[in-house]
GUVEXSE-327341 format. One record per residue (C-alpha): residue in three letters; x negated, y, z. Coordinates in pm, 1 decimal. Each point is the difference from the previous one (the first is absolute). Layout:
REM residues N
REC   residuo         px         py         pz
REC       Ala          X          Y          Z
...
END
This chain:
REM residues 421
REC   residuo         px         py         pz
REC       Unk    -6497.2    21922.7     6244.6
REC       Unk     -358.4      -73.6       14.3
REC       Unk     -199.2      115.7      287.0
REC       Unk     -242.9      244.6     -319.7
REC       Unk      322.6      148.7      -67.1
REC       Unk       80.7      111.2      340.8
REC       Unk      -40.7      371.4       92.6
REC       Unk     -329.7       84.2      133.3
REC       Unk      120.7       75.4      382.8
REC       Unk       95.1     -361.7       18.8
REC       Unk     -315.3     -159.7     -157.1
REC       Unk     -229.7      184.4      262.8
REC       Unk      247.2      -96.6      286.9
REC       Unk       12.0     -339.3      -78.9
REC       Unk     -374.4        9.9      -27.9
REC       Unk      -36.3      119.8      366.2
REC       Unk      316.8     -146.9      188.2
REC       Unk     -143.6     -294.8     -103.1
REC       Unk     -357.9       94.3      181.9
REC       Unk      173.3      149.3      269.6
REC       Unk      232.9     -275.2       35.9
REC       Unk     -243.9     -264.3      -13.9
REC       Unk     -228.7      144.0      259.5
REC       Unk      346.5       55.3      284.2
REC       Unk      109.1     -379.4      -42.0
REC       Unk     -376.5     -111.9      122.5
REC       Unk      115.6       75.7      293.7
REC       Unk      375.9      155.5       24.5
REC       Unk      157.2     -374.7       51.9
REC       Unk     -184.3      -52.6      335.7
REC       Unk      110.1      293.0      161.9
REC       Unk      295.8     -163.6      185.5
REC       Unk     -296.1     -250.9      112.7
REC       Unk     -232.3      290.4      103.6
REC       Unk      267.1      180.4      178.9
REC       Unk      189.1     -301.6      207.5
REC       Unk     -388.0     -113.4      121.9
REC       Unk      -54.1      333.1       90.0
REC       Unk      340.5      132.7      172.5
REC       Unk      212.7     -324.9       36.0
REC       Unk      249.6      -92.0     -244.4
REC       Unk      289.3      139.5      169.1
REC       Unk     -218.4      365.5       50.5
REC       Unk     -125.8      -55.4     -370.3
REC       Unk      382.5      -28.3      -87.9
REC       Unk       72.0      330.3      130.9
REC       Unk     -255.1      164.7     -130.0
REC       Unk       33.7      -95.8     -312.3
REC       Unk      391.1      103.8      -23.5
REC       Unk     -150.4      349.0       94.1
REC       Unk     -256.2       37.2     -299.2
REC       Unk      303.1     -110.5     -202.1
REC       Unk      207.7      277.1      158.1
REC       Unk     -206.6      241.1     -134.1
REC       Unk        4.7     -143.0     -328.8
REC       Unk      346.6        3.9      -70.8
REC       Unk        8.4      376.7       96.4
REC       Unk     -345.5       74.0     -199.1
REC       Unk      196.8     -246.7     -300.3
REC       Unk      313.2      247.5      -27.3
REC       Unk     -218.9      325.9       18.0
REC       Unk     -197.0     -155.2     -289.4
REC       Unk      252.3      -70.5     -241.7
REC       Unk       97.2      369.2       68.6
REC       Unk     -344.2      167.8      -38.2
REC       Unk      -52.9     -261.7     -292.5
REC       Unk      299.3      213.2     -183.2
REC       Unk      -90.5      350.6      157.2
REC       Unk     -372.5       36.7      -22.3
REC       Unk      -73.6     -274.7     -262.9
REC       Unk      -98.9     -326.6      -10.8
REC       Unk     -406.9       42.1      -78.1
REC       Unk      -47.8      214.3      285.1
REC       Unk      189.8     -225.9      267.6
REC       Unk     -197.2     -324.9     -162.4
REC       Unk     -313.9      164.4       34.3
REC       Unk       53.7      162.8      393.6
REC       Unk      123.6     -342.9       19.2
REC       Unk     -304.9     -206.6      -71.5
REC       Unk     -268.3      241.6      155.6
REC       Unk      209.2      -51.0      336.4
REC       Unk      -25.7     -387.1      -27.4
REC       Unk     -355.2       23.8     -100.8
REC       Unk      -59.7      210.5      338.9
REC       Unk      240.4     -206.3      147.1
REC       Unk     -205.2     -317.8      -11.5
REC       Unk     -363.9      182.7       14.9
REC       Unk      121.4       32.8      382.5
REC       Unk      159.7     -327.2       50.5
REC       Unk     -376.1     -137.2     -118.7
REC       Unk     -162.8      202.8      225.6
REC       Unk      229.1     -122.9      271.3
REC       Unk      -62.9     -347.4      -54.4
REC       Unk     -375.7       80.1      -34.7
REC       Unk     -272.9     -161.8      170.9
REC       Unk      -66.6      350.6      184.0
REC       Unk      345.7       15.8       83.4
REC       Unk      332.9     -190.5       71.6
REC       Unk      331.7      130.3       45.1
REC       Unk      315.1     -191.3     -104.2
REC       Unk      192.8      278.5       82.7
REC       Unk     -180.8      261.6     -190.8
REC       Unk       47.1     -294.4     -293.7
REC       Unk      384.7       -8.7       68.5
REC       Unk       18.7      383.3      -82.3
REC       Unk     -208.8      -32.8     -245.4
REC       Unk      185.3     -261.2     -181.6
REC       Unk      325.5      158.6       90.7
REC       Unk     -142.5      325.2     -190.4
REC       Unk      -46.6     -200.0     -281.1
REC       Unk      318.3     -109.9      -17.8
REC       Unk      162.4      313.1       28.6
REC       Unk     -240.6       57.4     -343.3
REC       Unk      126.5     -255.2     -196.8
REC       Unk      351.1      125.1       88.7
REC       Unk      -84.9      326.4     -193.4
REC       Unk     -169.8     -158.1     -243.3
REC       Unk      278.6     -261.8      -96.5
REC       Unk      267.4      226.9     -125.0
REC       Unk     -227.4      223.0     -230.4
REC       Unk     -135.3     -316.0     -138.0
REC       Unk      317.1     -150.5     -123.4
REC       Unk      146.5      317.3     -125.7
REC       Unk     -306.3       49.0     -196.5
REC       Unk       67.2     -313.7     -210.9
REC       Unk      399.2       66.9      -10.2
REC       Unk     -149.0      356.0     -133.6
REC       Unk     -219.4     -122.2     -312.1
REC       Unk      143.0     -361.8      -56.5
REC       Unk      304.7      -29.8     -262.9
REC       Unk      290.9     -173.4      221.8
REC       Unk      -35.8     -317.0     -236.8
REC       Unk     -380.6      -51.8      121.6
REC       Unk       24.2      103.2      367.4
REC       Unk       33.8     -381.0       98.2
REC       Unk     -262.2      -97.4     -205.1
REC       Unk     -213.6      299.4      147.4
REC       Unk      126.9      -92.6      344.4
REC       Unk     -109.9     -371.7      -37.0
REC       Unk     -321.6       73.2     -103.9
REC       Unk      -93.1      219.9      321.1
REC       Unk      154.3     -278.8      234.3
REC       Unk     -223.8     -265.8     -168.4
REC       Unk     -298.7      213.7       36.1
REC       Unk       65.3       27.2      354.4
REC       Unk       72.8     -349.1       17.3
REC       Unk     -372.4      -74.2     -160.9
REC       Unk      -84.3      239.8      288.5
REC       Unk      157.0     -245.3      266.8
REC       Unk     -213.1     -277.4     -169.6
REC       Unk     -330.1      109.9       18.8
REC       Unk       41.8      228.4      346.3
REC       Unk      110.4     -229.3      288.4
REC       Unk     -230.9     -281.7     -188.6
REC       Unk     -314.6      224.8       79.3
REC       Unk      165.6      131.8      315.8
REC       Unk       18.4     -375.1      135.3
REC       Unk     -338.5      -67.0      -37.6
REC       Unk      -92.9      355.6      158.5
REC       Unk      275.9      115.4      225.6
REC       Unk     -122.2     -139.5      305.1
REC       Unk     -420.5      136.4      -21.6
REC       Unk       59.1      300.0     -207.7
REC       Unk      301.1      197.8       42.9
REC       Unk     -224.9      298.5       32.8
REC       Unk     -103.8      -50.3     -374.2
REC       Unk      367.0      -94.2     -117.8
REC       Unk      146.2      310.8      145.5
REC       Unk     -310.3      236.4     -144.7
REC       Unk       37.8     -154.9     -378.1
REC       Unk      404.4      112.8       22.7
REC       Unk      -82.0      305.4      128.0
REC       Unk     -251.2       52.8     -303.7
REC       Unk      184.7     -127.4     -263.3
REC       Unk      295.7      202.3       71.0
REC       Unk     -158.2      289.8       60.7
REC       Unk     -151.1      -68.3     -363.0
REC       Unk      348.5      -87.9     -128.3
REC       Unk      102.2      404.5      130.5
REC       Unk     -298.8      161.2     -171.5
REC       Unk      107.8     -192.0     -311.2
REC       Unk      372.2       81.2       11.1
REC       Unk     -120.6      364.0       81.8
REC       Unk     -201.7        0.7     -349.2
REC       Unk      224.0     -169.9     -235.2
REC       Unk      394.5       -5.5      135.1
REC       Unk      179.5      271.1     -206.8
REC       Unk      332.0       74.5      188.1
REC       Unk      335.5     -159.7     -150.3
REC       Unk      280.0      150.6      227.6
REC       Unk      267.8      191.0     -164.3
REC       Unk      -59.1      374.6      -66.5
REC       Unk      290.7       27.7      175.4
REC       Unk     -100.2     -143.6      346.9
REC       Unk     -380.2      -27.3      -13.9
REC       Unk      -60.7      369.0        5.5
REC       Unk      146.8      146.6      305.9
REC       Unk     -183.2      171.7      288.9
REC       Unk      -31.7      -81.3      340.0
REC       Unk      336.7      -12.7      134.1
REC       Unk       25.4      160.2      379.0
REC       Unk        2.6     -309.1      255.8
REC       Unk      389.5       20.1      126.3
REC       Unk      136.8        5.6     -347.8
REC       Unk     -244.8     -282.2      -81.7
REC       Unk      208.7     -223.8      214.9
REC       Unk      324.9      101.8     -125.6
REC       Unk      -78.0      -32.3     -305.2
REC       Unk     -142.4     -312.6       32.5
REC       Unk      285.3     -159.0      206.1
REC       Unk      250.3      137.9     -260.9
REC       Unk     -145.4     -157.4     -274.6
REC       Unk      -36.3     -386.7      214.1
REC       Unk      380.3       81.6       66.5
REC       Unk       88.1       42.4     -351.5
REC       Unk     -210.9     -340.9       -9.9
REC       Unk      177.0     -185.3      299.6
REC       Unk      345.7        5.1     -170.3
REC       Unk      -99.5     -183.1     -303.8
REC       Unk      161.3     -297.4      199.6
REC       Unk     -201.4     -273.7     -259.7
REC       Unk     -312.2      185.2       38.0
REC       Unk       51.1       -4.2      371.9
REC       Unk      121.7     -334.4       -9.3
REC       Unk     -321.9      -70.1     -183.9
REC       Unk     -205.1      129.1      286.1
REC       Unk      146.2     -169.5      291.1
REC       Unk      -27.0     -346.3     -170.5
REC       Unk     -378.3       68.4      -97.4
REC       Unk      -40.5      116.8      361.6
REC       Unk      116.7     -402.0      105.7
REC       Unk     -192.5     -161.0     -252.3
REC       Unk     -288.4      200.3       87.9
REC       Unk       21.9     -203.5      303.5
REC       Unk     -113.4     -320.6     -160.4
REC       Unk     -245.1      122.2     -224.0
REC       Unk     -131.9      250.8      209.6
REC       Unk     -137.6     -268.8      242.0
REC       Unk     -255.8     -100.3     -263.2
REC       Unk     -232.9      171.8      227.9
REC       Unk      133.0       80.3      341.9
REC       Unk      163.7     -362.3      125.9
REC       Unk     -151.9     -249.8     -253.4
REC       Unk     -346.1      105.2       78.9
REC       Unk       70.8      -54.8      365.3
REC       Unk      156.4     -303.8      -66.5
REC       Unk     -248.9     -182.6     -202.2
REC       Unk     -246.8       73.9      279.1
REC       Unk      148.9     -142.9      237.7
REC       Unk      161.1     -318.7     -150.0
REC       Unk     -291.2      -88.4     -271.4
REC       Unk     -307.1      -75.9      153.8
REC       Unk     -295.5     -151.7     -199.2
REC       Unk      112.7     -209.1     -282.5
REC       Unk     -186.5     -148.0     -266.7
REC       Unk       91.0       91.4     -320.2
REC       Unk     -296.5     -178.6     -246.7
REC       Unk     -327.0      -93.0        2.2
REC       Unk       -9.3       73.8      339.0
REC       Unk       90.9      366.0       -9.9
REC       Unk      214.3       75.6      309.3
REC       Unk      174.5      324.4       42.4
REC       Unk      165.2      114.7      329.6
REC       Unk      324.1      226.7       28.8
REC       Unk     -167.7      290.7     -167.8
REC       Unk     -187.3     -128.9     -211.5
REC       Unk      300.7     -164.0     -133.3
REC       Unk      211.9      325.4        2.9
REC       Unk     -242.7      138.2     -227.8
REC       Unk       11.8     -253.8     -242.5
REC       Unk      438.2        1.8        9.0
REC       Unk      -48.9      380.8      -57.6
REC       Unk     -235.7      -95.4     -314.0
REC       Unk      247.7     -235.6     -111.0
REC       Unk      304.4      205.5       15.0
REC       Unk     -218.7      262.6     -204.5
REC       Unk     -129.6     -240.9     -258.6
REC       Unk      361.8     -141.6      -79.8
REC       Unk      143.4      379.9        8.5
REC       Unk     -283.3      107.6     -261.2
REC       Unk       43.6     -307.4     -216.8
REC       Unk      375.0      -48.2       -2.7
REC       Unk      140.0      288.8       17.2
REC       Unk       69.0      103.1     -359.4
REC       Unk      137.5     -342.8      -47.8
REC       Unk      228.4       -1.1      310.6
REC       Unk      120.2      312.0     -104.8
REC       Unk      132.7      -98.2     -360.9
REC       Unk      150.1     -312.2      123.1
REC       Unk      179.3      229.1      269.7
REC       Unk      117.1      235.4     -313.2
REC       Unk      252.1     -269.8     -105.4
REC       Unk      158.4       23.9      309.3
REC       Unk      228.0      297.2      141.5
REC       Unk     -202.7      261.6      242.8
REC       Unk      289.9     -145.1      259.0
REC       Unk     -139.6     -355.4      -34.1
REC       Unk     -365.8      112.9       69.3
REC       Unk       43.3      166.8      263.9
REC       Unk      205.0     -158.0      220.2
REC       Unk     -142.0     -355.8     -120.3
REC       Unk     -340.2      168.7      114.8
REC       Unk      115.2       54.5      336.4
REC       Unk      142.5     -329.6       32.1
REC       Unk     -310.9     -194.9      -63.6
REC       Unk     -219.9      277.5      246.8
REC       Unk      272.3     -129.7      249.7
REC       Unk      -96.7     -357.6      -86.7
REC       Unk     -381.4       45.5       41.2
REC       Unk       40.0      180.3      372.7
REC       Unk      159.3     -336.1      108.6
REC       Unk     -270.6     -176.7     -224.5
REC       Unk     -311.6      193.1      226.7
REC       Unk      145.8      -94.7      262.6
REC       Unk      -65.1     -377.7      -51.1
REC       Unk     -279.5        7.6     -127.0
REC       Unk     -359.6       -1.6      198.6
REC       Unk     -261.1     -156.3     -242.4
REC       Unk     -143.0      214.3     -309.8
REC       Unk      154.1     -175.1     -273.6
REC       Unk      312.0        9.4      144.3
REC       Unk       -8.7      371.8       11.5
REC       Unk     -181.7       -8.0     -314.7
REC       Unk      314.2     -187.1     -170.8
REC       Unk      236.4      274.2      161.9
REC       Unk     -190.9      241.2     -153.4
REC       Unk       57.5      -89.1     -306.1
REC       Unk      443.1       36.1       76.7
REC       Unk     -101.2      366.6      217.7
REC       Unk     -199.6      105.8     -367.4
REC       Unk      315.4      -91.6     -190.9
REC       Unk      219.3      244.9      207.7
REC       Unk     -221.5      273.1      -15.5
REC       Unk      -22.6      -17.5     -431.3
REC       Unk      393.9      -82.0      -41.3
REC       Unk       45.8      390.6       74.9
REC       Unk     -357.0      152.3      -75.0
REC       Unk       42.3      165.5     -382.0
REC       Unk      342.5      107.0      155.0
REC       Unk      -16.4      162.8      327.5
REC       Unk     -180.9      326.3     -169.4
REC       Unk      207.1       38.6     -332.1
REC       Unk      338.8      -47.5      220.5
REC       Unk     -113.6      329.8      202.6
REC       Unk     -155.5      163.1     -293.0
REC       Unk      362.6      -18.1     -161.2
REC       Unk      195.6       91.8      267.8
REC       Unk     -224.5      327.0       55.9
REC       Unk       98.3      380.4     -122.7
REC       Unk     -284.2      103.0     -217.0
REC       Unk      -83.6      325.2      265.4
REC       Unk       47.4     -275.2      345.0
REC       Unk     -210.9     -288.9      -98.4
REC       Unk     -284.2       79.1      236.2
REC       Unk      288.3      -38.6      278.7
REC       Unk      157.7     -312.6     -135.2
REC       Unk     -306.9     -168.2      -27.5
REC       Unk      -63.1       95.0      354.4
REC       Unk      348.4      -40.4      130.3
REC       Unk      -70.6     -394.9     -177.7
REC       Unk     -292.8      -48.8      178.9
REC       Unk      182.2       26.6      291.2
REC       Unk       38.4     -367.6      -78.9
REC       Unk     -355.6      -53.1      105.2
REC       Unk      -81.5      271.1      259.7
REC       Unk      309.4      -58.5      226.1
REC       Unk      -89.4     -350.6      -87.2
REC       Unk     -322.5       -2.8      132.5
REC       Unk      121.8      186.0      307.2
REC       Unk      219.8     -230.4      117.2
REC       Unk     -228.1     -332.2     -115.7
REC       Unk     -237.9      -16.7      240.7
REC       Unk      278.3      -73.5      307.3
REC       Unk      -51.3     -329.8     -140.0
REC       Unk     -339.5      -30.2      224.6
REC       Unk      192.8      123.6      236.7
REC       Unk      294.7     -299.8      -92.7
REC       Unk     -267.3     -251.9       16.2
REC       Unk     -124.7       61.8      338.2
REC       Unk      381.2        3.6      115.2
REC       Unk      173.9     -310.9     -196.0
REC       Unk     -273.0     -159.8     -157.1
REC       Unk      -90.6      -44.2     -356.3
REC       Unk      251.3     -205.1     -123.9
REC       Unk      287.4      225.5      127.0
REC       Unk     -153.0      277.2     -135.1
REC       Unk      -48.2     -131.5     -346.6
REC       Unk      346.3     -134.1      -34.0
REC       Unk      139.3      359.3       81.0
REC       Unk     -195.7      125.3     -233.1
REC       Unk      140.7     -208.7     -251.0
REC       Unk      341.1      103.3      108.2
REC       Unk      -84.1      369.3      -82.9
REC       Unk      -99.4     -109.0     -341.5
REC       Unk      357.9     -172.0      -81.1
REC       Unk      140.7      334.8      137.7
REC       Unk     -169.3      224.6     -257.5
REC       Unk      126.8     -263.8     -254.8
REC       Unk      334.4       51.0      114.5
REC       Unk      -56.2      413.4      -25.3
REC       Unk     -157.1      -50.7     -342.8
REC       Unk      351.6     -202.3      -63.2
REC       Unk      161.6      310.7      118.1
REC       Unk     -231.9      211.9     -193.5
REC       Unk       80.9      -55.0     -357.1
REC       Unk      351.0       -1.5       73.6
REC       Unk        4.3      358.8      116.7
REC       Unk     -198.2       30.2     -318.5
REC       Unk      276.2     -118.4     -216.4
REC       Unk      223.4      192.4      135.6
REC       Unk     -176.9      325.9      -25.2
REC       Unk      125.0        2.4     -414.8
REC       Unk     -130.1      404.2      -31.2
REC       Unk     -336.9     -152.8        5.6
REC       Unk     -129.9       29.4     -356.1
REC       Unk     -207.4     -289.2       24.3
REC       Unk      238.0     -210.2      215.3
REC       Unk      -74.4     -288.9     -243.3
REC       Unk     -356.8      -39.7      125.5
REC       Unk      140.2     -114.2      337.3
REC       Unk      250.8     -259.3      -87.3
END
């Protein structure tokens, strides 16, 4: 399905997720970096499993309001609060004015915008994509994200340290520009059914609401999915909360060529480049080599290898070394990348995909909660420790995964059973 065929909604978001997304990763991957100079890393720990606290609960009232009030209008709300969201955290890191705490809530605000934003944007695609092109679909918006991760933390490492004022404005502009545009040109794609409803009185909002995650919670593989995304999360996650950190404090300057030295940041930018750059170029071909496999294979042979590459970091302190483990951490991440989306999309009741999308993200936003007690690890047992148990959570989730598809074969009233085995 070729990106000119594609329903208009998902031209013009790809258009400006790409803007938007390009504009967050300047600076979203030194955060952890930002916050543990500013609070401590054990403070910036707890802090951070806070913003994420809010998260999951903003993540699970998204997928609902995604299904109840429609997927435009949350997406749109959604982007106009990150754009306002990030016009503040500038001003707090002004030249006028600076307030790490004012940037916490800030960024914390943000996050509790993407969590809205999230579930309408999946179901949108599961809404106008035929199920035989949602992977394809799927793909294409995690590679343009992925070119996003290129370009952003390479501009953000040569201005994150001078001009975080500027970084912070041109997010705050571009997605305030990417709301105006979704405003003008998104045409609504819930169902009739569930997009259409009124405002529903606060207390039955929350029954409602929990009633419908029950119905979710006892799809045992679905649920089963969940917790072992939640443990994997744990590896990839650290991307930007403990790697950052680390590479700061292990990799001082090193000279790569020609005399170019880079120091711990410097360097992180450059791995986050990398991991983009391989994600953009291979993905399409990782992801037909991973269709002669079994979904069963991918996934659990994904969290293997993230298991491998924790242990990996952790002996590792020059930037080629870290560089070469890369390259293994990139391979995990596309073994289950056309996948992860078209699994959920499947499993999903036409009228509750706003929620299952949501209730899957779970994966990320309980994820990210817990992640960042891995500053908190480091300062207690060291690195090393901490990596290696990290690495034990990922062999865990392959274990679930294991357990997974086997409560999927079982469950033989499934009409499309077949796509799990």
């Amino acid at each position: 399905m070729r990106i000119r065929d594609w329903d208009r909604n998902l031209q013009v978001r790809l258009f400006g997720e790409t803007l938007m997304n390009t504009t967050f990763w300047m600076f979203f991957p030194f955060m952890a970096i930002y916050f543990a100079d500013s609070f401590g890393k054990e403070t910036a720990s707890m802090l951070l499993i806070v913003s994420q606290l809010f998260s999951v609960v903003a993540n699970l009232m998204g997928g609902y309001c995604a299904d109840v009030f429609g997927r435009k209008r949350m997406m749109v709300l959604s982007a106009y609060g990150q754009g306002a969201a990030f016009l503040v955290f500038a001003l707090a890191s002004s030249p006028w004015w600076s307030s790490p705490l004012a940037g916490f809530l800030c960024f914390t605000f943000a996050g509790i915008c993407v969590a809205f934003y999230w579930p309408a944007s999946q179901a949108m695609v599961a809404d106008v994509v035929p199920e035989k092109d949602r992977s394809h679909v799927f793909a294409v918006f995690y590679t343009s994200v992925n070119i996003s991760v290129v370009i952003g933390p390479t501009i953000g490492g040569l201005f994150y340290a001078d001009h975080l004022f500027g970084l912070l404005l041109l997010a705050a502009c571009s997605c305030l520009t990417m709301a105006a545009m979704l405003a003008r040109q998104l045409r609504e794609t819930a169902p009739h059914s569930v997009g259409g409803r009124g405002t529903v009185p606060w207390p039955r909002f929350w029954r409602e609401q929990m009633g419908q995650y029950a119905v979710i919670v006892r799809d045992r593989t679905f649920f089963l999915f969940i917790i072992a995304g939640v443990l994997i999360a744990q590896t990839f996650m650290q991307l930007d909360l403990l790697l950052p950190v680390y590479m700061k404090e292990t990799l001082h300057k090193e000279t790569l060529w020609a005399g170019w030295t880079v120091d711990g940041a410097n360097a992180f930018g450059l791995l986050i480049a990398e991991n983009g750059l391989l994600v953009a170029l291979c993905t399409v071909m990782v992801t037909r080599q991973m269709a002669r496999f079994s979904e069963r294979w991918a996934f659990i042979g994904s969290s293997v290898l993230y298991g491998i590459t924790m242990w990996l970091f952790s002996q590792t302190s020059s930037f080629f070394g870290f560089a070469a483990v890369m390259v293994l951490f990139t391979l995990a991440e596309l073994m289950t990348a056309g996948l992860q989306q078209s699994f959920v999309s499947r499993m999903a009741p036409e009228d509750m995909r706003g929620q299952y999308f949501a209730a899957a993200s779970l994966r990320f936003t309980i994820g990210r909660m817990v992640a960042p007690l891995s500053l908190a690890a480091a300062a207690w047992v060291g690195y090393t420790w901490t990596f290696v148990g990290l690495g034990m959570l990922a062999l865990a989730s392959a274990a679930l995964y294991a357990r997974m598809f086997r409560q999927a074969g079982q469950q033989t009233e499934r009409p499309d059973i077949s796509l799990f085995q």
